[in-house]
C-alpha positions in Angstrom: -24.9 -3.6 -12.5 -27.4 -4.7 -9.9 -24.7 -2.8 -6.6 -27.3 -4.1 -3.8 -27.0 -8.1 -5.3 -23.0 -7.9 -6.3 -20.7 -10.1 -4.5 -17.3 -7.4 -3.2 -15.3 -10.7 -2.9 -16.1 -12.1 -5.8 -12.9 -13.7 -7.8 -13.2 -11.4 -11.1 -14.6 -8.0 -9.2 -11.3 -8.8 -7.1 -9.3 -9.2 -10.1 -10.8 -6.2 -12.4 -12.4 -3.6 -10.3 -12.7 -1.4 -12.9 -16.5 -2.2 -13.8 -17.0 -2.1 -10.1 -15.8 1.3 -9.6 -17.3 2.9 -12.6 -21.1 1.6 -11.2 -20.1 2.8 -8.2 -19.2 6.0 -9.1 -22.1 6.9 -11.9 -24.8 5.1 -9.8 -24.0 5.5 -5.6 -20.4 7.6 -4.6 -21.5 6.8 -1.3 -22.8 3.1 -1.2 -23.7 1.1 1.7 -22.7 -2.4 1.7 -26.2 -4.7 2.1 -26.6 -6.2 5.8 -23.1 -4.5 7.0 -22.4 -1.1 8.2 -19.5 0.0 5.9 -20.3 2.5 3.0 -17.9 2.5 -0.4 -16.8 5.6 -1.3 -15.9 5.7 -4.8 -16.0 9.0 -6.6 -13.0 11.8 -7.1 -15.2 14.5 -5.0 -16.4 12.7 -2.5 -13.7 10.6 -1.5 -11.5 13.7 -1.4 -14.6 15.5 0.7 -14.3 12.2 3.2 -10.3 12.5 3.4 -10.6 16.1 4.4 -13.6 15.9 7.6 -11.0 14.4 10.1 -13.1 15.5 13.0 -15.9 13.4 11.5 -13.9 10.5 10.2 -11.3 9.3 12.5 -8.3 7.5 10.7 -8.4 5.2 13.6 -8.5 1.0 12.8 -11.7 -0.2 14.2 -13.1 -2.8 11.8 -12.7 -4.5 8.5 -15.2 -5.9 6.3 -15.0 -9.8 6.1 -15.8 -11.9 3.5 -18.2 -15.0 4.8 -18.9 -17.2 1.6 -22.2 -18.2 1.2 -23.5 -15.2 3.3 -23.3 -11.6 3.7 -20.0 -9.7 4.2 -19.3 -8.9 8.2 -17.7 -6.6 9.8 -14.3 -8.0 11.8 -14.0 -5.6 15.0 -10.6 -4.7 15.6 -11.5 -2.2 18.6 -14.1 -3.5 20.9 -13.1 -1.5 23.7 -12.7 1.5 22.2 -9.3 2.0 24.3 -7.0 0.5 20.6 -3.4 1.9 20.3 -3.6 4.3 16.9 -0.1 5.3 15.7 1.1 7.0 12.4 -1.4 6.3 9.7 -4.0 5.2 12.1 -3.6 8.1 14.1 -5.5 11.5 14.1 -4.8 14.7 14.9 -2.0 16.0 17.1 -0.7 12.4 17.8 -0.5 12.0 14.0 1.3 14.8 13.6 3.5 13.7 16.5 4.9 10.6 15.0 4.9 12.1 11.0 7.7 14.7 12.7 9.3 12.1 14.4 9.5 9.7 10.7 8.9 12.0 7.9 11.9 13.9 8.4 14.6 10.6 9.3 13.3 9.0 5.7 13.5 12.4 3.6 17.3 12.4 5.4 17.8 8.9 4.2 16.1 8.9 0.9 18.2 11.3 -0.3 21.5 8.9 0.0 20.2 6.1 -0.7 19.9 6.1 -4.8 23.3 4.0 -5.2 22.5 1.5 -2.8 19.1 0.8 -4.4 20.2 0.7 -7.9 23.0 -2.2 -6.5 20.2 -3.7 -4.6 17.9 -3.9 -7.8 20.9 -5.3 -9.9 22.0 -8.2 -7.6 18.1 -9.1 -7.3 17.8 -9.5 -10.7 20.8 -11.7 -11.2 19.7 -13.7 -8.5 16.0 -14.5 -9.7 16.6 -14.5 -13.5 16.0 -18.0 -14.4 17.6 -18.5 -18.4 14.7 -16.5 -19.7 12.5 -16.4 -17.2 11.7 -13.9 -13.9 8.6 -13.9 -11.4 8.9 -10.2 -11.4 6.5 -9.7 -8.1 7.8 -12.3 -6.0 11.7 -11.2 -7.3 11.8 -8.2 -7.4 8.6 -6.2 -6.2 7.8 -8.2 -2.9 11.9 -8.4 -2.0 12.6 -5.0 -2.7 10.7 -2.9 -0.3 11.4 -5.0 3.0 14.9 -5.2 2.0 15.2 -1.3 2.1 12.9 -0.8 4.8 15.0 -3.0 7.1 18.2 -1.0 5.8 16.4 1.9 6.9 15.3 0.4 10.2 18.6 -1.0 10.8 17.3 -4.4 11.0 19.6 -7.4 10.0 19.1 -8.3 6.4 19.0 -12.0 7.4 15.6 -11.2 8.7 14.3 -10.2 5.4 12.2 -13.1 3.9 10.7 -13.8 7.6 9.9 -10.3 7.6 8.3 -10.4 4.5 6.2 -13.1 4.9 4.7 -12.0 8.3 3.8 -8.0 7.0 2.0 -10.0 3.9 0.1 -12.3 6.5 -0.4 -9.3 8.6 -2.2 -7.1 5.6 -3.8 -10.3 4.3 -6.1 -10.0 7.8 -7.2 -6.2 6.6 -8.1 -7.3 2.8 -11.1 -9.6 4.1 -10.5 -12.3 2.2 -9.1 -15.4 4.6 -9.5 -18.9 3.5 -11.2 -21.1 6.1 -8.7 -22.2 9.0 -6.0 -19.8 7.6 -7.2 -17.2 10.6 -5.0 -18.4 13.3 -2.0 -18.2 11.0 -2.5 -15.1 10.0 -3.3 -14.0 14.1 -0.1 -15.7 14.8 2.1 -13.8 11.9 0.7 -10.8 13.7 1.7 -10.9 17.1 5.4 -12.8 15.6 5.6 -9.4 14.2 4.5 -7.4 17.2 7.2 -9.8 18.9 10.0 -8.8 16.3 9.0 -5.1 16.5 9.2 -5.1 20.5 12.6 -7.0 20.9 13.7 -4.7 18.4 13.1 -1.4 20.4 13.7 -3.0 23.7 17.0 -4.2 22.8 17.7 -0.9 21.6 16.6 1.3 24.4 18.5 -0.5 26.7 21.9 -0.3 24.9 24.4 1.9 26.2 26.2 4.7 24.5 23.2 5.3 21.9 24.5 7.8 18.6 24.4 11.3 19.5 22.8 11.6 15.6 20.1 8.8 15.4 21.7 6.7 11.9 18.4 4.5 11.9 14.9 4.9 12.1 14.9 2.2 15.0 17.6 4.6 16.4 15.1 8.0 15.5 12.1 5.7 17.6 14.4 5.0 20.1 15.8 8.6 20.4 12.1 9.9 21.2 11.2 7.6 23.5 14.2 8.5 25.6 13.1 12.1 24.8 9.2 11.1 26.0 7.9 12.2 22.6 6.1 8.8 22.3 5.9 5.8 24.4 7.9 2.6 24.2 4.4 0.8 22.8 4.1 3.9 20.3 7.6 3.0 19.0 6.8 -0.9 18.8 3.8 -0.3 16.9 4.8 2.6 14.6 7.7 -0.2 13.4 5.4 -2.7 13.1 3.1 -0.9 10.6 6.4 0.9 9.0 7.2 -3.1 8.6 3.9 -4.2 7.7 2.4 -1.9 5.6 5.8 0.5 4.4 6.5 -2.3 1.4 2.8 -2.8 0.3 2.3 0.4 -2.4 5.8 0.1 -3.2 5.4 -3.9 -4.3 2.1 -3.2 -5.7 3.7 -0.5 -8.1 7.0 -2.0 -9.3 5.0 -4.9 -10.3 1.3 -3.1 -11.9 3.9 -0.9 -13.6 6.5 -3.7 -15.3 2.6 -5.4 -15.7 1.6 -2.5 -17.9 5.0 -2.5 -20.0 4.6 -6.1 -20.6 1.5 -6.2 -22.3 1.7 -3.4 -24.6 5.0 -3.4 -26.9 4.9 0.2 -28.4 4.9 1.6 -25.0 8.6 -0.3 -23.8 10.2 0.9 -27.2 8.9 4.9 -26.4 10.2 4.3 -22.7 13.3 3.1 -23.8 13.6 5.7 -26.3 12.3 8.5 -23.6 13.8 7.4 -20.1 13.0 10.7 -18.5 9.2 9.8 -18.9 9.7 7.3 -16.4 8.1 9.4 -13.6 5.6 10.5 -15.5 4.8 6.8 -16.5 4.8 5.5 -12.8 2.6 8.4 -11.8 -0.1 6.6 -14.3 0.5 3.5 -13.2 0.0 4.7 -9.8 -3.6 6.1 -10.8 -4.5 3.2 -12.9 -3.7 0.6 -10.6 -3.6 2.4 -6.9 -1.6 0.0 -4.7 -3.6 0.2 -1.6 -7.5 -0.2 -3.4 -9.1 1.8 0.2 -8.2 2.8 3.1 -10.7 3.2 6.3 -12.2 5.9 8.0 -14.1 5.2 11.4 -17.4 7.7 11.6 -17.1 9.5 14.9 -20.4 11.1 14.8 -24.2 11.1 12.9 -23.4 12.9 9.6 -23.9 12.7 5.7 -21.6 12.4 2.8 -22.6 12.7 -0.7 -26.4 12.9 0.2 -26.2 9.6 2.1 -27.2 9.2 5.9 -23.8 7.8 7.9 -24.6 6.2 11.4 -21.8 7.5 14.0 -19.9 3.9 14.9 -20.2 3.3 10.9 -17.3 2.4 8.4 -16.2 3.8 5.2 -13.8 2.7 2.7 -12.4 5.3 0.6 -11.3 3.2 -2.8 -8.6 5.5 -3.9 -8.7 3.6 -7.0 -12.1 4.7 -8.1 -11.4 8.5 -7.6 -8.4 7.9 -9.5 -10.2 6.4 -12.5 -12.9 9.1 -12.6 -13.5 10.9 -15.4 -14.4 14.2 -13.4 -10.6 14.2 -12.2 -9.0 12.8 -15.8 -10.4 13.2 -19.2 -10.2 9.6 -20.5 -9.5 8.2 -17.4 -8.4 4.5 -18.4 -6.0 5.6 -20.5 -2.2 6.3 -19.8 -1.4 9.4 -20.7 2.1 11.3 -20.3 0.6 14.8 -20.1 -1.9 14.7 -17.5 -1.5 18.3 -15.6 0.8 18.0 -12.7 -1.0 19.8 -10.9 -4.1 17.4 -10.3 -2.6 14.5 -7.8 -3.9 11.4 -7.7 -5.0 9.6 -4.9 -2.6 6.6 -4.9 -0.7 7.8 -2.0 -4.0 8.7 -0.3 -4.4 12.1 0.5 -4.6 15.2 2.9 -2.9 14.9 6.2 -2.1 11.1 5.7 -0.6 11.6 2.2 1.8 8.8 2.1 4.9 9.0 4.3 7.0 7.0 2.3 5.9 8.1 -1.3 9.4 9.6 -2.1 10.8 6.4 -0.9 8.7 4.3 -3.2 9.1 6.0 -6.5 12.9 6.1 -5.5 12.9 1.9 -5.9 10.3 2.1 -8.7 12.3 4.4 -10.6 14.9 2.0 -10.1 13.4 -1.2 -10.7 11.8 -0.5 -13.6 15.0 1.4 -15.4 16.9 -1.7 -14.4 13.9 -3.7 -16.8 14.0 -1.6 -19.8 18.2 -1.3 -19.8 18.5 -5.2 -18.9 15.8 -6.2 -21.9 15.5 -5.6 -25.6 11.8 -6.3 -24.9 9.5 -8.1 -22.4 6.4 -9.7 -22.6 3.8 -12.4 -19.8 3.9 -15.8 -20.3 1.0 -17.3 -21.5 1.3 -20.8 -20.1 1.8 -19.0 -16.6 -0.9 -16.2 -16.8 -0.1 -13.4 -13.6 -1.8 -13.2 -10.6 -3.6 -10.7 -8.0 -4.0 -10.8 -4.0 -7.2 -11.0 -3.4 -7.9 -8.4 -1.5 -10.2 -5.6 -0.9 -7.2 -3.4 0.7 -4.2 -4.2 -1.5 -3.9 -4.1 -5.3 -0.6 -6.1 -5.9 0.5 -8.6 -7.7 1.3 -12.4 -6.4 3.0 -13.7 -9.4 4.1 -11.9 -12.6 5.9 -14.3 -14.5 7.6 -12.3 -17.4 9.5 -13.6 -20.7 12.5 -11.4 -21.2 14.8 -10.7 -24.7 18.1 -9.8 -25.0 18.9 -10.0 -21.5 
């Protein structure tokens, strides 16, 4: 594979980027995309080398690489003054750590309560998109899912839900460079209508009276630290918005790539229905095989190298999470699922180091249920061939935008 002449936003490297990520690994770990200034990062070693130099590479937002067809890739600023608002899983350092205390500990609080409600969720979901014999599995079940719990978390009507849910997918649609023409101002639009939501949401809550002595909510947690001056009113707007518009992405991506997996291979559904307590297990491979955020970026704060290449300060990299998960230096036989991987190597699904997913516990809490609800509901499962599933494109997400699934003995 010819890495200098191949096409990122090409329609089958977007749909398999398996080949992709194998070249990339064997031939350049640290590869440069031609006429831009982001570099791929692909392998297990140096990916996990890139994740731990945060003095060199800033979590921070700053650009995302564009698709342009007909002409190179470009880089879409998203910090031209260098004075951006970074919060949570943009954020480095002290003011990361800073808004992980304030979050991490309200959701471990809240996951811990929450396994009924889920499992009722999941059930009246699926009796609601079941159609006869028939269920769009990632629009039904994975996309609603997520942003259902996330605004039962947030305390945020559920009424809200599927307007919520369409602006965080417009909103992550801008970060996976791939924008039809004209579809920009929508998607600019959908971002500040979130903003909007996420800013009328903490206002309206700071300025209520007789707050709860024991924040119940995270909008009440936000709100709580504001008043205390831990973070800023803007800080608690934005940490919403990305809890909104970025907390249901890995989650969708995994319920669905993991019922995806099931579907397709028969002997595999009658062992998991035979062996439930493999389910974690199971999702833990799904995660590596089909990582639900593909990269995430670093911003290069100063001259430096990684993996032998030369990396310009004011450069970008993208650390694909689900190349280092498929390499063979990390996992023996890496493409295959395999229940007794050692538990001790984690993959990289949830990213890793300091900005380890915040919400992982949360997400395998509605996998775990979503996908226990499939095998009990069904005798089996299988796609549909007249309606063949489909992927985002996307070089930041790895999630499903249709799975149509036949289902048995329902």
């Amino acid at each position: 594979m010819d890495l200098d002449a191949l096409d990122l936003f090409d329609a089958a490297v977007l749909d398999d980027p398996t080949p992709l990520y194998r070249a990339l690994r064997e031939n350049a770990p640290v590869h440069r995309v031609p006429g831009t200034d982001f570099f791929l990062v692909a392998s297990w070693d140096t990916v996990a080398e890139a994740a731990r130099r945060t003095t060199e590479f800033s979590s921070h937002l700053t650009g995302v690489l564009v698709d342009r067809p007909g002409a190179a890739p470009t880089t879409f600023d998203l910090d031209a003054t260098g004075q951006g608002l970074h919060v949570l899983a943009t954020a480095d350092g002290d003011v990361h750590s800073a808004h992980r205390g304030i979050v991490g500990p309200a959701l471990a609080k809240r996951v811990r309560a929450l396994g009924p409600w889920v499992n009722a969720l999941v059930e009246r979901l699926w009796f609601e998109e079941l159609d006869g014999d028939r269920i769009d599995w990632a629009t039904g079940i994975a996309d609603r899912l997520p942003l259902a719990l996330i605004a039962e978390l947030a305390g945020l009507p559920g009424a809200d839900v599927p307007r919520l849910l369409t602006l965080a997918y417009d909103s992550t649609e801008m970060l996976g460079g791939v924008v039809a023409e004209g579809r920009m101002p929508a998607l600019i639009s959908s971002a500040a209508e979130l903003a909007h939501y996420c800013y009328l949401a903490v206002t309206g809550a700071t300025q209520r009276t007789g707050a709860p002595d024991s924040p119940q909510t995270l909008l009440d947690v936000l709100v709580a630290a504001v008043r205390a001056g831990t973070i800023d009113e803007p800080q608690a707007v934005l940490i919403l918005v990305q809890l909104i518009g970025a907390g249901g992405e890995s989650t969708a991506g995994l319920i669905a790539s993991a019922a995806r997996l099931l579907a397709t291979d028969p002997g595999l559904q009658a062992h998991m229905r035979e062996r439930p307590d493999l389910i974690p297990a199971f999702l833990d491979e799904a995660l590596r095989l089909e990582s639900p955020f593909r990269g995430h970026h670093r911003h290069v704060l100063v001259d430096t190298r990684l993996g032998g290449v030369d990396l310009p300060a004011g450069s970008h990299l993208l650390l694909l999470w689900g190349a280092a998960n498929r390499d063979p230096v990390a996992y023996p036989d890496p493409d295959v699922l395999a229940f007794d991987r050692p538990r001790g190597r984690a993959h990289a699904a949830f990213g890793a180091g300091a900005h380890f997913c915040i919400g992982s516990a949360l997400a395998r809490l509605e996998a775990t249920a979503a996908i226990t609800l499939l095998l009990e509901r069904t005798e089996r499962f299988g796609l549909i061939d007249a309606e063949p599933p489909r992927w985002v494109p996307s070089l930041f997400v790895r999630r499903h935008a249709t799975l149509p699934l036949r289902v048995i003995g329902h």
